[in-house]
C-alpha positions in Angstrom: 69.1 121.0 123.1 71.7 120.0 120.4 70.2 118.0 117.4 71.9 116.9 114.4 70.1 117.0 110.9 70.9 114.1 108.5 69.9 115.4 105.3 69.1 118.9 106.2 68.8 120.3 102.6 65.0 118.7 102.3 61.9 121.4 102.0 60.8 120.3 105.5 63.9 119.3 107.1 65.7 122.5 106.6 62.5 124.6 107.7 62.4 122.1 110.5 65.9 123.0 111.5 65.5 126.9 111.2 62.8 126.0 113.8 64.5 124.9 116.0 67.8 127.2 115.8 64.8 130.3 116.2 64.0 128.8 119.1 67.4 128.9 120.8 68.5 124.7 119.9 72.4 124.3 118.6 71.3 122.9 115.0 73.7 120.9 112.6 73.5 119.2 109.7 75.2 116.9 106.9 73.9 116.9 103.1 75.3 115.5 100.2 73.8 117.9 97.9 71.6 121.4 98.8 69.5 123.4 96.0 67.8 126.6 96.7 65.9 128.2 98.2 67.5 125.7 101.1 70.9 126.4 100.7 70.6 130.4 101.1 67.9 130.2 103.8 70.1 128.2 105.8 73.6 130.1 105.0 71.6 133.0 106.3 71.3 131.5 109.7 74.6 129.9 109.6 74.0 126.3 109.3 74.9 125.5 106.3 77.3 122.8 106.2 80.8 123.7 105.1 81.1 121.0 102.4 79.1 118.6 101.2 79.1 114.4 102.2 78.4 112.2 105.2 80.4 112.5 108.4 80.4 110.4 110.8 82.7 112.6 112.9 79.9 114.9 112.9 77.9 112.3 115.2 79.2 112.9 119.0 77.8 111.0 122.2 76.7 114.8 123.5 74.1 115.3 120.8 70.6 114.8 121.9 68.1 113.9 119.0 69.5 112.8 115.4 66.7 113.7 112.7 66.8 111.7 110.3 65.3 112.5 106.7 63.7 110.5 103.5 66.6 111.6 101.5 69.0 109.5 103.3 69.7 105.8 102.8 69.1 102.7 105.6 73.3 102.6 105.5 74.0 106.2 105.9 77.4 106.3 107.5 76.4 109.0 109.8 73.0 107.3 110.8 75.5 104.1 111.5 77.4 106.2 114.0 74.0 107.3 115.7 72.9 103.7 115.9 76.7 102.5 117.3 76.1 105.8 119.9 73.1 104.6 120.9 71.6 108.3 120.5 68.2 109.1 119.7 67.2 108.8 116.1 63.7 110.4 115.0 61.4 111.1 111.8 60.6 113.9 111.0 57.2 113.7 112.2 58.2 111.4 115.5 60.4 114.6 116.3 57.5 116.8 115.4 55.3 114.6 117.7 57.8 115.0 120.6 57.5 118.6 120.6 53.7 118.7 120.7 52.9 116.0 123.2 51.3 118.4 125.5 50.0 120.5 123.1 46.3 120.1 121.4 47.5 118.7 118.2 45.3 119.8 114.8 46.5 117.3 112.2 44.9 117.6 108.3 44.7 114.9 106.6 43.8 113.4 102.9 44.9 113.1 99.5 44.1 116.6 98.5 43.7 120.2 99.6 46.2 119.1 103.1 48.7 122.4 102.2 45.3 125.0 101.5 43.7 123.7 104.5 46.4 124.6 106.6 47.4 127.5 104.9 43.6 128.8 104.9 43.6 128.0 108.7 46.9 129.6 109.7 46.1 132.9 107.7 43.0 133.0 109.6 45.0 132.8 112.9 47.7 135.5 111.9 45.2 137.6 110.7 43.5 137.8 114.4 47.0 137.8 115.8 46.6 134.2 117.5 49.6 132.5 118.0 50.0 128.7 117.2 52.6 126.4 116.8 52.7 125.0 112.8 53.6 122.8 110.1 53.0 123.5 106.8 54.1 121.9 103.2 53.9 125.6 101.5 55.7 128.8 101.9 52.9 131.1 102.7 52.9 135.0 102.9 53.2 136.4 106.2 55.1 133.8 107.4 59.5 133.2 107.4 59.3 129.3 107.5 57.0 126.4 107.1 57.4 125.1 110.4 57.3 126.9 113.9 57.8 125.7 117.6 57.4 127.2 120.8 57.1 126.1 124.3 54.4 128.0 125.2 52.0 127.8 122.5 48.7 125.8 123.4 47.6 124.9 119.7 50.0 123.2 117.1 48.6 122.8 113.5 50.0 120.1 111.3 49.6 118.9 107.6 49.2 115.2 107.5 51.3 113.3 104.6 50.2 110.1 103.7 53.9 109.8 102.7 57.0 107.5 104.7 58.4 108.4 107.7 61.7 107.7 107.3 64.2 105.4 105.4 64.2 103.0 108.7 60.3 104.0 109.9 58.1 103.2 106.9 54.9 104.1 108.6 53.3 107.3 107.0 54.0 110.5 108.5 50.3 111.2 109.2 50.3 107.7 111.5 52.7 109.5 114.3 50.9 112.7 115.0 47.8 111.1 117.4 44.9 114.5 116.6 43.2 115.8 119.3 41.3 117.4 116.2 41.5 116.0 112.6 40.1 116.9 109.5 39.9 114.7 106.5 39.1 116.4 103.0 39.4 113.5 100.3 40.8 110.0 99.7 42.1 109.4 96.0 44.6 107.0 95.3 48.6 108.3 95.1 51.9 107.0 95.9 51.8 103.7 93.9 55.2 103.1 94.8 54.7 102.9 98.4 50.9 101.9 98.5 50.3 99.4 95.7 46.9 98.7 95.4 43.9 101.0 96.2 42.6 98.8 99.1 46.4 99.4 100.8 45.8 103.0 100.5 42.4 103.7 101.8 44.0 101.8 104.9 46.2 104.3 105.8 43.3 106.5 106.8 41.4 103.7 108.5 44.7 103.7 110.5 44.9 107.8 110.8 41.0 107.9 112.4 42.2 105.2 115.2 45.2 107.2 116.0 42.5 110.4 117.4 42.7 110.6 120.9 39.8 109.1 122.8 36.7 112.1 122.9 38.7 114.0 120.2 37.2 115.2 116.7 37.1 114.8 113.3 35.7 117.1 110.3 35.4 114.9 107.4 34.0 116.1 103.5 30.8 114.1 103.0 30.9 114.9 99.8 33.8 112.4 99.4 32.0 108.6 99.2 35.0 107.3 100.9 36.1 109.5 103.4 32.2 109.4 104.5 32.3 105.4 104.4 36.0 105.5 106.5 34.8 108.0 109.4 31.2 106.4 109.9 32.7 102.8 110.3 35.6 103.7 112.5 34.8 102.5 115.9 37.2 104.8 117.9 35.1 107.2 120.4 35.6 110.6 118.8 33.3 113.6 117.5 32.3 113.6 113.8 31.7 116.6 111.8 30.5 116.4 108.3 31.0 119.2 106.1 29.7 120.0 102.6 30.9 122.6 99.6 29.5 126.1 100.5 27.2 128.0 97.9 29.0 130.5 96.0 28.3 132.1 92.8 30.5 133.3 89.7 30.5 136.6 88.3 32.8 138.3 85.8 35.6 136.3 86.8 35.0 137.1 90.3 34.0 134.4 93.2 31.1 135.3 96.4 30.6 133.7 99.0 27.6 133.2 100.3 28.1 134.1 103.9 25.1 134.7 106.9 26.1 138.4 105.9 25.0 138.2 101.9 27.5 137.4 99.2 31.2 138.3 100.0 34.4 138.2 97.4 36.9 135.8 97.6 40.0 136.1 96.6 40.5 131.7 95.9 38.4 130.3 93.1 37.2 126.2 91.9 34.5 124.0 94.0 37.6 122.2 95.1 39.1 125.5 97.1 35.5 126.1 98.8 35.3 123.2 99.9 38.7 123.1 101.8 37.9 126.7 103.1 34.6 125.2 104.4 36.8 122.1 105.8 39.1 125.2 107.5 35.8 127.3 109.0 35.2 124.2 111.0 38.6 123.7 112.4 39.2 127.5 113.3 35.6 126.9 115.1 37.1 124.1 116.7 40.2 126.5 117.7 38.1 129.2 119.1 37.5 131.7 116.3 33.6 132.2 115.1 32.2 132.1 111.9 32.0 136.4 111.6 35.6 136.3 112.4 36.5 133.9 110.1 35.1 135.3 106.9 36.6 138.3 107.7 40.2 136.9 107.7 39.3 134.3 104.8 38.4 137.1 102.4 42.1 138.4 102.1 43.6 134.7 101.9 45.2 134.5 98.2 46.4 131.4 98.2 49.0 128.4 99.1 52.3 129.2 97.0 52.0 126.9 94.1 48.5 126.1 94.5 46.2 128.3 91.5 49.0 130.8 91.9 48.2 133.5 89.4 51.4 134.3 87.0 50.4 136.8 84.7 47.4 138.6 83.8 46.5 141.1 80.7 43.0 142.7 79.6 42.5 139.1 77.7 44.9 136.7 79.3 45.4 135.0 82.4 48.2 132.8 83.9 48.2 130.2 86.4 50.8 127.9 88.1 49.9 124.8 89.8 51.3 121.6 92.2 48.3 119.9 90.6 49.7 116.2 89.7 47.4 113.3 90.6 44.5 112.8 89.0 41.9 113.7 91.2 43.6 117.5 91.6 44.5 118.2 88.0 40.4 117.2 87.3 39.7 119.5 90.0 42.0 122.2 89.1 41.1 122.1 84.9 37.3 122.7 86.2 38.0 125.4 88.5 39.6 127.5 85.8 37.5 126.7 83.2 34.7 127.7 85.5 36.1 130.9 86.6 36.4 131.8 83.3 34.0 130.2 80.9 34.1 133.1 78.0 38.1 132.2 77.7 39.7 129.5 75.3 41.0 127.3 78.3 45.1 126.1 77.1 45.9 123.2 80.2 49.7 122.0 80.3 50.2 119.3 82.6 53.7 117.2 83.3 53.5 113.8 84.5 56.8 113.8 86.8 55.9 111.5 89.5 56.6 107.9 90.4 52.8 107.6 90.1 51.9 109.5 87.6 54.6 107.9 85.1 53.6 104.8 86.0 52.1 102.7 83.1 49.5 101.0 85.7 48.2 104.4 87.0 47.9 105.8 84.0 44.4 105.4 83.2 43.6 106.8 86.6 43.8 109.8 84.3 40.7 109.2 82.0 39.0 112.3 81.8 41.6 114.3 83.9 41.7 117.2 81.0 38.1 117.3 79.8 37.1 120.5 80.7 40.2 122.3 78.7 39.6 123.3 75.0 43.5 122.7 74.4 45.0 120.2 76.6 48.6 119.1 76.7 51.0 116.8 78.3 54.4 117.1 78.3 56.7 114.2 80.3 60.4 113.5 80.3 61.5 109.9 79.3 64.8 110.6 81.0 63.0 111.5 84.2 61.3 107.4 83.6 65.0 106.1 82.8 66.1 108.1 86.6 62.8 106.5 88.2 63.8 102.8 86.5 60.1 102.2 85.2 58.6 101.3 81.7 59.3 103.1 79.0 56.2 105.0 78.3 54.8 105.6 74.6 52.6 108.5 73.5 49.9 106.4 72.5 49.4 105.0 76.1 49.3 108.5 77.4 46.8 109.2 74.6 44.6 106.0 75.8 44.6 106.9 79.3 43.3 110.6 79.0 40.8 109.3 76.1 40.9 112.2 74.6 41.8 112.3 70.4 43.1 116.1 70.3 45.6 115.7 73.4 49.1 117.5 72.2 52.0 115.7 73.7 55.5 116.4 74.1 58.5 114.1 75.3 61.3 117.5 74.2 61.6 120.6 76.5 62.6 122.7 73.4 59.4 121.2 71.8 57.3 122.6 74.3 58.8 126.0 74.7 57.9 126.7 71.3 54.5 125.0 71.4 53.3 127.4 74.3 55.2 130.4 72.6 53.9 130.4 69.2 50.3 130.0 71.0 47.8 133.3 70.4 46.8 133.9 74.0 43.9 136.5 73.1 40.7 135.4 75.6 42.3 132.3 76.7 43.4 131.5 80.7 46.6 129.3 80.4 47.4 126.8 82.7 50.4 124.7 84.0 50.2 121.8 86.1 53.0 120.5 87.1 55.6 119.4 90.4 58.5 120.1 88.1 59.2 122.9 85.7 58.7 121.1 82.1 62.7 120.2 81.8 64.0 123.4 82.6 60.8 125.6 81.7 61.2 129.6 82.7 58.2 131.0 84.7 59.2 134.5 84.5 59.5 134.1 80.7 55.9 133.3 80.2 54.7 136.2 82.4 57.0 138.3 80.1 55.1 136.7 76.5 51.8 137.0 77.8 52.3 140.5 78.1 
């Protein structure tokens, strides 16, 4: 098959296209800008494109699927040519969908803990050596790309974003995929930009739950009040599966599990993490793997990239990185630390970078976001609210919205460099929140002052 890429520098479009060209499609693409780890991963398959911009020479009557991405614009001169050809134009996902239609489709869905899920059930399939199809929104260990296809395949497992389609399909991506099996693990409001009120939100998963094929299944977290009140009022015919947090225990810094066995270590920590891994034990149950099985693959999973990823450690200190942004996760993900390690002085560093989360409306979606840190800090551009056109944001609104007196916060890169370098790390587990890198902030450099 030949399909064209508009866009194809995008986390999921380019792993997307290496998808495809691995299994044997003639992939090309158009971009008008590339950044790693894209642009190498896809000069070292040859697909590249030799210079940057939109052509719409590139678009020829003999392609057979254009893929189109978020990046691009509604008047994208090479998504005019595709229109004028009359060629087929997918999303992302619609492609996606194409490829699975006769495959049993695992979508998961919700506001949090989609990537972990995913990750936590695909680990558990490569560890048993159980091949399945895949979408991910992580780069996991083990695996060369976030997406994989095949044709023979029975089982395709895909994260669910809440997010757009497409620049001219402005359904979320979620809507297209039509579960044979679904899981849902949380519902907290995000994307203000595209879902404006909280009622507007919640009805994107009211519309995910009728898209489950007739007699198909859902495993939903009870423990959430309104994923519990979505799934138990939706009238479509399908299978529903609560599921609740596990019991585990903490001890020296170290998580068990409480399995039918007795108590088993864990490499993932935070209540937040076993639940998603209890979410995953139903699915892979679902897929065909038992619960003995399952433990034994889950206890060597170590984690989404980006999601608690451990940076550093000493015999006092302790480092993590995180994707944490919206409220809901950075509550979630300050807690889990601070109740792995409760003996240490816990320093959390979060950067609001998103539409949302610099948005002076959603900002007191944050009350209380940082409570369980002894130290907590927020750092946030004002050039990245001039790029995203939105009110100018002041200090003391941040202030107000965590309702917290001793919050540190910085609006200067430099500012914040030397805040978190002049910092005494002795007994204290550091950690940085963030879907950015602070205005240019060094990971490796922090690894090297903790030591």
């Amino acid at each position: 098959m030949r399909v064209h890429f508009i866009a194809i520098g995008g986390s999921a479009m380019h792993n997307l296209a290496l998808a495809l060209h691995e299994k044997g499609d003639h992939v090309t693409g158009s971009d008008d800008e590339i950044f790693n780890p894209s642009k190498s991963r896809l000069e070292a398959k040859g697909l590249l494109p030799q210079e940057y911009g939109w052509f719409p020479e590139k678009i020829t009557s003999d392609i057979d699927a254009v893929i189109l991405g978020m990046h691009a614009k509604k008047d994208n001169p090479e998504l005019l040519k595709a229109e004028e050809l009359g060629l087929k134009i997918y999303s992302y996902p619609e492609f996606l969908f194409e490829q699975s239609k006769h495959k049993t489709r695992v979508v998961i869905g919700g506001s949090h803990g989609k990537t972990t899920i995913t990750s936590m059930i695909l680990h558990v399939m490569h560890y048993h050596d159980k091949e399945v199809d895949y979408m991910v929104g992580a780069q996991l260990e083990g695996f060369d790309t976030m997406v994989h296809l095949t044709e023979e395949n029975d089982f395709i497992v895909l994260e669910g974003d809440e997010y757009l389609s497409s620049p001219i399909d402005r359904r979320p991506k979620f809507h297209l995929y039509k579960p044979n099996i679904a899981l849902l693990s949380g519902i907290a409001w995000d994307h203000i930009n595209v879902f404006p009120t909280y009622e507007n939100y919640v009805e994107q998963f009211e519309i995910f739950l009728k898209q489950i094929t007739n007699g198909g299944a859902i495993i939903y977290n009870e423990e959430d009040a309104e994923v519990k009140q979505v799934v138990e009022a939706t009238e479509n015919p399908i299978k529903k599966y609560p599921y609740q947090t596990p019991e585990y225990s903490v001890e020296d810094g170290e998580t068990l599990l409480e399995t039918p066995e007795g108590p088993m270590p864990i490499e993932v920590f935070g209540k937040h993490n076993l639940n998603n891994l209890e979410g995953a034990r139903w699915i892979c149950q679902l897929m065909g793997v038992d619960a003995d099985d399952f433990y034994e693959a889950i206890a060597t999973f170590k984690g989404a990239s980006k999601r608690l990823e451990k940076i550093a450690e000493t015999k006092t200190a302790v480092a993590f990185k995180d994707y944490a942004h919206s409220p809901s996760k950075v509550k979630a993900t300050t807690q889990a630390v601070k109740n792995q390690y409760p003996d240490k002085k816990l320093v959390a560093c979060l950067e609001l970078h998103t539409y949302s989360s610099l948005n002076p409306e959603f900002l007191s979606e944050y009350k209380g976001a940082l409570d369980a840190a002894d130290a907590a800090v927020v750092f946030y551009s004002p050039h990245a609210v001039m790029i995203k056109q939105l009110e100018e944001i002041k200090a003391e609104q941040i202030e107000e919205a965590f309702q917290r007196e001793d919050l540190m916060i910085f609006t200067n890169p430099g500012d914040f460099k030397t805040f978190l370098y002049s910092e005494e790390y002795e007994n204290t587990a550091l950690l940085l929140m963030s879907s950015g890198n602070y205005g240019g902030l060094d990971f490796d450099e922090v690894k090297e002052y903790l030591k």
